[in-house]
N, C-alpha and C positions, 0 to 999 in steps of 0.2 A: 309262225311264219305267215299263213295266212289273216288277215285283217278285215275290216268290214267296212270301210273308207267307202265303198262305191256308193254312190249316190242315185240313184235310177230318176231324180226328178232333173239332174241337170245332161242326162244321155240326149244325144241328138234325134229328131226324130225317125230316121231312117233304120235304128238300130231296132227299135219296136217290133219295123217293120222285117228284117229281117229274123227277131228270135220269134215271131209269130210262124214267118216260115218255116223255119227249123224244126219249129214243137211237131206242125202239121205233116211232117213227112221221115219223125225220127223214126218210128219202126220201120215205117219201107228201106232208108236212109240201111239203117244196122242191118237189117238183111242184106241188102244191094252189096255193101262193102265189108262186111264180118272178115271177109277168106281172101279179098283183095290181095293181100301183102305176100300169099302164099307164093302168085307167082309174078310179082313185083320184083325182081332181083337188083334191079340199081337201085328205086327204092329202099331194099334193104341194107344194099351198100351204102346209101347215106346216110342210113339210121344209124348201120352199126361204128360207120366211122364218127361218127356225131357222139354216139357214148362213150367210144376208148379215149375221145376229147375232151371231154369234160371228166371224165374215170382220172386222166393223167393232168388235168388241174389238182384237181379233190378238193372243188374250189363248194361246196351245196348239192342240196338236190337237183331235179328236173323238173319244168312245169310242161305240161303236152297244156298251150294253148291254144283252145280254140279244137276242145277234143272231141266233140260228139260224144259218138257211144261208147268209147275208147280205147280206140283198136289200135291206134300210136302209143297211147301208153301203155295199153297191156304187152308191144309187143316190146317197146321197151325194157320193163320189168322183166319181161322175159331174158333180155341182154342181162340183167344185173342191176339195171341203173334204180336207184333211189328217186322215182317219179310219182308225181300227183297230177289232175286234170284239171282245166278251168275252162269252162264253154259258159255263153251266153244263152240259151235254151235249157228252160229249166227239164223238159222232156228228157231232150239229150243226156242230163246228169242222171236223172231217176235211171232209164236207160243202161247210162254207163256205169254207176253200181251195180245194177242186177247184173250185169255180161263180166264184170271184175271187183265183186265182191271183198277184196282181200285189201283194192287198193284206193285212195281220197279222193276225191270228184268234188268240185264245189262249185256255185253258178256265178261267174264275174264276165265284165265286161276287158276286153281284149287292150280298151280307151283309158280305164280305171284300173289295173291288175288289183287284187285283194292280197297286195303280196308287200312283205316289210319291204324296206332298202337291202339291197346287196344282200339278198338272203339265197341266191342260187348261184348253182352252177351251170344250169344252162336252161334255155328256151325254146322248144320247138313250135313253131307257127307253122304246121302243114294245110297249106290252103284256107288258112285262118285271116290272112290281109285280104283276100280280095274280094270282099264285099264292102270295103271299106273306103268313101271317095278319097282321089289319089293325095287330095289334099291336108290328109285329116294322118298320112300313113308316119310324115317325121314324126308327129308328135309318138304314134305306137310306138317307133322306134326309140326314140328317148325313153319313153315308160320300161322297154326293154333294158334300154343301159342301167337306168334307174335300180332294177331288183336285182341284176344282176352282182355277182362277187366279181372282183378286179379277176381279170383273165376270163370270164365266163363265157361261155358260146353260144352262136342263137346258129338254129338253121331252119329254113325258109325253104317252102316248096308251092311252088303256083304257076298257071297257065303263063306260056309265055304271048307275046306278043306278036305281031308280023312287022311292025317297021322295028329300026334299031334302036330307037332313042325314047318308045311313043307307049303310052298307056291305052287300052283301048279297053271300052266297054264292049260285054255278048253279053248273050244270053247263057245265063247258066241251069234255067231249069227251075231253080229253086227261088233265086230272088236276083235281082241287080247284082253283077260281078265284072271285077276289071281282071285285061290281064296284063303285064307287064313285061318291058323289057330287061333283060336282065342287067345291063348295065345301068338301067337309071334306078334299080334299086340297089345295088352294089355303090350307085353315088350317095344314096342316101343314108346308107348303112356308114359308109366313114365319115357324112357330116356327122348322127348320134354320137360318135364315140368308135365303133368298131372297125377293124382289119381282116380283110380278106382272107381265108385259106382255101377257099377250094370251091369252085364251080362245077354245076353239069348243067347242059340242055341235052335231051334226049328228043326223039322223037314220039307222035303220039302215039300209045298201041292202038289195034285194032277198035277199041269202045271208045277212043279218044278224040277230040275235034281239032285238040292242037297239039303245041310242043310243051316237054314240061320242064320247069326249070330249079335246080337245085342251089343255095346259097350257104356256107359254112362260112360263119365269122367269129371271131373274138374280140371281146371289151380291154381296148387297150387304153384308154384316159375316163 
């Protein structure tokens, strides 16, 4: 399933610039959010509605892209689901073997997946697009339809925006990050290929600076 296609001399350069970031703050990074999910509860609501979706395809595995230390996938795994990692920091990967030793971690780019054609069942990108300029994000999406198997699910979790329609760069701490509206990434998700099942924006918790927003789709051409 996994492949070795990625090319690190043709990545853009911005990308450097963030897996540099990444390396420099992944222990803090895994401590900071180890326990997160504990009491995350819509969170977890979209996770676990995201596995009995892909569970009731039985279409492939899971890829947790864009995992860090792999606290999506492992709590995946934990649901049941048949998942692996891919992050772009090689830190992050060493990292996420040692915290889930049991389960595949390997280092690719989000632009390049290291994954066949139509070899899954589903995609999670939690907070994995938005370091990525707005213009660069159809193409990830296409790359998304690409591995996925016919009916496959991807779900999408990132800061939302303040106007309705508007992508807006902050500050995130760590490096360059956009946030989005959630409809103009829901426009982009049915140019790739996919359909709609199910949206959240929540509000921000207490450690949070905005709203956050939830995306379920499936690969319908």
């Amino acid at each position: 399933m996994l492949d070795s296609t990625e090319d690190l001399a043709d990545e853009h350069p911005d990308v450097a610039v963030t897996r540099a970031a990444y390396d420099d703050v992944a222990e803090l990074y895994t401590e900071l959010f180890r326990h997160h999910l504990a009491g995350a509860v819509l969170d977890r609501a979209m996770l676990g509605a995201f596995v009995e979706s892909v569970a009731g395809n039985g279409s492939g595995p899971i890829a947790d892209v864009g995992c860090g230390p792999g606290r999506i996938t492992g709590h995946l795994a934990a649901l049941g689901a048949q998942v692996f990692g891919i992050d772009l920091s090689p830190r992050m990967v060493e990292l996420a073997r040692v915290e889930h030793p049991q389960l595949l971690f390997a280092q690719g780019s989000v632009e390049q997946l290291p994954i066949s054609h139509e070899a899954l069942g589903g995609i999670v990108a939690w907070y994995s697009l938005i370091h990525l300029p707005p213009d660069r994000v159809p193409h990830v999406l296409s790359e998304f339809h690409r591995v996925l198997a016919s009916k496959g699910h991807v779900l999408l979790a990132f800061q939302t925006a303040d106007q309705p329609d508007a992508v807006e760069a902050f500050d995130h701490k760590v490096t360059r990050a956009y946030r989005w509206a959630p409809k103009r990434l829901v426009r982009l998700l049915g140019d790739a290929g996919f359909a709609m099942i199910a949206r959240m924006v929540r509000e921000p918790g207490p450690d949070e600076r905005f709203g956050q927003a939830y995306l379920l789709a499936s690969k319908v051409r």
